[in-house]
N, C-alpha and C positions, 0 to 999 in steps of 0.2 A: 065859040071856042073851037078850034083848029084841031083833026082827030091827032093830030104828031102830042100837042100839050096837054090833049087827054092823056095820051099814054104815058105821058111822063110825070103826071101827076098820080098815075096807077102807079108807075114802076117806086116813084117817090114814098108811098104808098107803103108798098113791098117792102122794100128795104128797109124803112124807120119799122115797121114791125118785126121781119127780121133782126134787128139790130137790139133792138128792147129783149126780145126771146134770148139773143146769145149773153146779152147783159146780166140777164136776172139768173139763166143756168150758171152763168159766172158765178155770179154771188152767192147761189145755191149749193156749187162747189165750195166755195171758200167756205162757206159759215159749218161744213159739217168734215171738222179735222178728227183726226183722228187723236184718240189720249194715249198714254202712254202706260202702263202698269208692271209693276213689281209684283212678279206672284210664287208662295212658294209655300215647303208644307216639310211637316220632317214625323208624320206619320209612320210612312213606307221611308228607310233608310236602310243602309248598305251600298253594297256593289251591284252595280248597271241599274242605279236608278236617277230621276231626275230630281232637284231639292229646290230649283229655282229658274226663273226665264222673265225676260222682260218682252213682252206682249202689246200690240195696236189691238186698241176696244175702242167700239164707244161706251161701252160702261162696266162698271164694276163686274158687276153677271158675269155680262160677256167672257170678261180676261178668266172669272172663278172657273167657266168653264170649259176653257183648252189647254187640251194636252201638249206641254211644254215643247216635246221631240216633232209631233206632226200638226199641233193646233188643231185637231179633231176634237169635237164635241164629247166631253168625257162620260155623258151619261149613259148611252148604248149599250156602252161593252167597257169591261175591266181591261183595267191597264196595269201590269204586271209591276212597272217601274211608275208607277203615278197614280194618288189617291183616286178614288171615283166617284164623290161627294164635296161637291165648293163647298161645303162648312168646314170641313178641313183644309182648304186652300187659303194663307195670308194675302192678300189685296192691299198691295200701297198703291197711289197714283203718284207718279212721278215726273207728269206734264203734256204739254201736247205734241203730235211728232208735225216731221214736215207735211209739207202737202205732196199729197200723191202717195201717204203713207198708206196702203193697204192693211185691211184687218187680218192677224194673225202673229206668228212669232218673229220677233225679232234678234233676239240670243237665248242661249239656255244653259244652265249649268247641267251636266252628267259626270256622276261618279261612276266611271267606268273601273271594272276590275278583272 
């Protein structure tokens, strides 16, 4: 064997492994979309607070626990316009988003006054 069809049998090599790697991260992107969630609570009501927002999670949890206005994890610290306990937060699921949907808020209702 000739060392030129050695290498090209390396390089050959290369590539189909390559090629298989960007494949399966493909598929590893697709298979993990992002859901869609209806969340909302009418605990805390009045003026300058939030009552509802449609939310990227991958799961129930997840959506119970962001704050509608910044998507911040609601359990650290009280939110003056938003409960601070998911057993008071409503969860629908309402589907999946596109792809490249990032986790986080997507719209929010605010009764501003």
């Amino acid at each position: 064997m000739s060392k030129g069809s050695k290498s090209r049998i390396t390089d050959k090599r290369r590539f189909d492994r390559n090629y298989d790697e960007i494949k399966w991260k493909k598929k590893e992107r697709k298979a993990k979309k992002m859901k869609l969630w209806l969340i909302s609570q009418n605990a805390i009501d009045g003026y300058d607070t939030y009552d509802s927002a449609v939310v990227a999670a991958d799961t129930e949890t997840e959506a119970k626990m962001m704050h509608p206005g910044t998507g911040e994890d609601i359990k650290p610290k009280p939110f003056p316009d938003w409960v601070c306990e998911p057993e008071l937060v409503a969860c629908e699921y309402i589907g999946e988003a596109k792809d490249g949907t990032q986790k986080g808020v997507i719209c929010s209702r605010f009764n501003a006054g």
